[in-house]
TIRO-2110 file (N, C-alpha, C; in Angstrom, 1 decimal):
// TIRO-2110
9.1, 89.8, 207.4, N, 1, A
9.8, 90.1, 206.2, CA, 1, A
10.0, 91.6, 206.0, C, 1, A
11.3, 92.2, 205.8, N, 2, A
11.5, 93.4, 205.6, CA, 2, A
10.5, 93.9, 204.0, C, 2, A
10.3, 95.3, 204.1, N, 3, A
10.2, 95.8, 203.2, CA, 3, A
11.3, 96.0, 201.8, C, 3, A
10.4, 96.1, 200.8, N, 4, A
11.6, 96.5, 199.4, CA, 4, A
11.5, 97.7, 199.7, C, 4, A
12.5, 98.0, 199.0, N, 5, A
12.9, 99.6, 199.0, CA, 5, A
13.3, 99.8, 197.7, C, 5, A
13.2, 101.0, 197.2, N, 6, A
13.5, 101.3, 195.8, CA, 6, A
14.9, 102.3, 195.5, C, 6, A
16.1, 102.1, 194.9, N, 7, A
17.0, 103.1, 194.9, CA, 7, A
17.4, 103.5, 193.6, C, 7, A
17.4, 104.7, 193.4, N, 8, A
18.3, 105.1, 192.1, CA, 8, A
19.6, 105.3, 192.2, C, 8, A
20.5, 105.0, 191.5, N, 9, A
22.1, 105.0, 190.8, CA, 9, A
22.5, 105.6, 190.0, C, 9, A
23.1, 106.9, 190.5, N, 10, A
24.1, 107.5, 189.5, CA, 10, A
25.3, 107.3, 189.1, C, 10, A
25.7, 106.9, 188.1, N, 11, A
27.1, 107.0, 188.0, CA, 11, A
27.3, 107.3, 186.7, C, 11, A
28.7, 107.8, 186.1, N, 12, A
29.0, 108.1, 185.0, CA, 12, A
29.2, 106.8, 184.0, C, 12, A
28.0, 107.3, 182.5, N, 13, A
27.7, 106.2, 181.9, CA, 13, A
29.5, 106.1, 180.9, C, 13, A
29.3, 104.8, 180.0, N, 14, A
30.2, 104.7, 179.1, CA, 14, A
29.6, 105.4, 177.8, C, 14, A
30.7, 106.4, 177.4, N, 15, A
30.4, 107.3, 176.3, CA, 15, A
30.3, 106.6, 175.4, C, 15, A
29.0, 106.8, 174.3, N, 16, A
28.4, 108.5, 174.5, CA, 16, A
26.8, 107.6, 174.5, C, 16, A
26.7, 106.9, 175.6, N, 17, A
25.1, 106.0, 175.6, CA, 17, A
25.0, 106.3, 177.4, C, 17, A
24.0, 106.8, 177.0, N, 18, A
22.8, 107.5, 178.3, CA, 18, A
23.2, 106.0, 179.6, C, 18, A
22.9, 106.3, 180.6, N, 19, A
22.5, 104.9, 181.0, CA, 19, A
21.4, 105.6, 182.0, C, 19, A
21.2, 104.6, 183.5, N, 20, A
20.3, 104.3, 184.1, CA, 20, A
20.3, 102.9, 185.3, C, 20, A
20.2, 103.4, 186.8, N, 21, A
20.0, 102.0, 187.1, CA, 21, A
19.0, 102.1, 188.5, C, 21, A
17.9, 101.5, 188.4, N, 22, A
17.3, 101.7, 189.5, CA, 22, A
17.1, 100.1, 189.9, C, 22, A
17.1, 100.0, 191.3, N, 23, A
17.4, 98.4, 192.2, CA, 23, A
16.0, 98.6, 193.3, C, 23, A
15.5, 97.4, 193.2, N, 24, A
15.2, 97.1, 194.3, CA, 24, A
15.6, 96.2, 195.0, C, 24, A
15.8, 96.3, 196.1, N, 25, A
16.2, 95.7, 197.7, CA, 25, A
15.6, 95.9, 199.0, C, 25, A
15.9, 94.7, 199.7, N, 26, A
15.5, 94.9, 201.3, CA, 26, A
16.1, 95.9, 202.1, C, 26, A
17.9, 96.6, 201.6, N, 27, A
18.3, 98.0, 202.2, CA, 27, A
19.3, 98.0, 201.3, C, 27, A
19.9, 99.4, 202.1, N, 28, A
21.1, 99.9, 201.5, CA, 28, A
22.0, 98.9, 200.9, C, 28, A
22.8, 98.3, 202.3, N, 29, A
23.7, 97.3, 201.9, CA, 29, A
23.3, 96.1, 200.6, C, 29, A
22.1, 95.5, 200.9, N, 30, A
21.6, 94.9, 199.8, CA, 30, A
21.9, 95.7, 198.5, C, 30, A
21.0, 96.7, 198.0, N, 31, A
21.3, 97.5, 197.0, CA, 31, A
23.0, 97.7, 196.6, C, 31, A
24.0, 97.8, 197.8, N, 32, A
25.0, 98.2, 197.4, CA, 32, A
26.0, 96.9, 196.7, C, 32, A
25.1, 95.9, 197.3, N, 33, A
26.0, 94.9, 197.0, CA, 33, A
25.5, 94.1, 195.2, C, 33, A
24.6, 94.6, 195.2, N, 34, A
24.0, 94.3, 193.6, CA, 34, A
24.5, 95.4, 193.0, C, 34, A
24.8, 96.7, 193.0, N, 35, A
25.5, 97.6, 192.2, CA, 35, A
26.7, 97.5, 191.8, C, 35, A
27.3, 96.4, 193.0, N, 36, A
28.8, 96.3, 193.0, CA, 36, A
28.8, 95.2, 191.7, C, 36, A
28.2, 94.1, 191.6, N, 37, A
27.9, 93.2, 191.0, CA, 37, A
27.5, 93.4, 189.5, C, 37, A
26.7, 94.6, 189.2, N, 38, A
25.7, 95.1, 188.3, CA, 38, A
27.0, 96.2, 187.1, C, 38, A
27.4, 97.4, 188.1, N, 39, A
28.2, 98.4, 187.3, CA, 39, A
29.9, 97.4, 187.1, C, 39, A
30.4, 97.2, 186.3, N, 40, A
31.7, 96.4, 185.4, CA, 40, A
32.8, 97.8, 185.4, C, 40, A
32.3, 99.2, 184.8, N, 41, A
33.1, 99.6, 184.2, CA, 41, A
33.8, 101.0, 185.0, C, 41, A
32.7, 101.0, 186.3, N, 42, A
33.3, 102.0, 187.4, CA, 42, A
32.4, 101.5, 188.8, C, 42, A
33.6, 102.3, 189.9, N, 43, A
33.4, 102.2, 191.1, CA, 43, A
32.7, 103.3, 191.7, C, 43, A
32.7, 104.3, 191.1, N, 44, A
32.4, 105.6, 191.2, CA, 44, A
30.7, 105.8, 191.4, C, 44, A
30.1, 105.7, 192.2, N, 45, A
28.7, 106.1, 192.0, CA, 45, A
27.8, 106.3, 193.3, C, 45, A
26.4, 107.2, 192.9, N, 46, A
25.5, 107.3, 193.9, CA, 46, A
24.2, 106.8, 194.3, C, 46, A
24.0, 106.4, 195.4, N, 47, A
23.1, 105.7, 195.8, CA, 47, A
21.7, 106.6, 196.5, C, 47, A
20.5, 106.8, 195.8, N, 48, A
19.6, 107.3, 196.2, CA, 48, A
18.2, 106.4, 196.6, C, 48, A
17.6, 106.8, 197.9, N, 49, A
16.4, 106.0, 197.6, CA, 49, A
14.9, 106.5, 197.4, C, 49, A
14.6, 106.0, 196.7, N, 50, A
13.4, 106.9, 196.1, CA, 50, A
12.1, 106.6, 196.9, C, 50, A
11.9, 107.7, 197.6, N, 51, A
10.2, 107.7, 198.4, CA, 51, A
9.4, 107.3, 197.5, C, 51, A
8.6, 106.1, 197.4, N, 52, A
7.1, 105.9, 196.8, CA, 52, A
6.4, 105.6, 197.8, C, 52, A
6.3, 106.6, 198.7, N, 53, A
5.1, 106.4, 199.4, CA, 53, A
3.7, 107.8, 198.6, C, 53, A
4.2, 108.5, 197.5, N, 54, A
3.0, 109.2, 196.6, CA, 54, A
3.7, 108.7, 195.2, C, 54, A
2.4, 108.6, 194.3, N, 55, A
3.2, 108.8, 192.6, CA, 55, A
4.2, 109.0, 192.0, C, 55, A
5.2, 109.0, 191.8, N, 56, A
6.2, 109.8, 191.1, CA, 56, A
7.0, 109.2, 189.7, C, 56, A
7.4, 109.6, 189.0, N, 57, A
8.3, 109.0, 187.8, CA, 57, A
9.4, 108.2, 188.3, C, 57, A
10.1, 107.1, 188.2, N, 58, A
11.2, 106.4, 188.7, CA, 58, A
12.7, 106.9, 187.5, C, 58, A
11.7, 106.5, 186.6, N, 59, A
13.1, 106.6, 185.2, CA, 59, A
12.3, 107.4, 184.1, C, 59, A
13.0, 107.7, 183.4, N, 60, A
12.4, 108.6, 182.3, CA, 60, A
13.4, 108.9, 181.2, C, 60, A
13.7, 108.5, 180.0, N, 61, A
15.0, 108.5, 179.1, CA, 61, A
14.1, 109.1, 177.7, C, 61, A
14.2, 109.7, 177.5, N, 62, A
13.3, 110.4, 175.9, CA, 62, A
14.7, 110.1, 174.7, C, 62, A
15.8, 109.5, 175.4, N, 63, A
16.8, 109.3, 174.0, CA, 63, A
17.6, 111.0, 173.8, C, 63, A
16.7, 111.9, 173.7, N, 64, A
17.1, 113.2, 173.4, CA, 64, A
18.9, 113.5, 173.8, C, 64, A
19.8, 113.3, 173.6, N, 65, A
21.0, 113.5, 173.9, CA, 65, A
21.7, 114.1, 172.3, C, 65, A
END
C-alpha cells in the first residue's frame, strides 16, 4: 500500500473569506483529482506537498484579515 501524502492548495479564495485546503492522498494525481472535485468556484490553483518527515504547522488561520 502506497503511502499518504500530505498537500497544501493555494488558490484564490471567494471575497472577502480567508480560505484554506489541505488533502491527503496516495499522490499528486489523486490529490489533483479531489481538488478538482473540492474547489466549485475556480480552476486556478497550486498544488504543494508538504514534508512531514519533522514537526511543522500544516494550517494556521488567526481570522486576523
Amino acid at each position: 500500500m502506497k503511502k499518504m501524502r500530505i498537500y497544501s492548495v493555494d488558490f484564490e479564495p471567494i471575497y472577502p473569506v480567508g480560505c484554506g485546503l489541505i488533502i491527503a492522498a496516495h499522490g499528486i494525481d489523486e490529490c489533483e483529482k479531489i481538488v478538482k472535485e473540492t474547489i466549485k468556484h475556480t480552476n486556478e490553483y497550486t498544488i504543494t506537498e508538504i514534508n512531514i518527515d519533522n514537526p511543522c504547522v500544516i494550517f494556521y488561520d488567526d481570522g486576523n484579515y
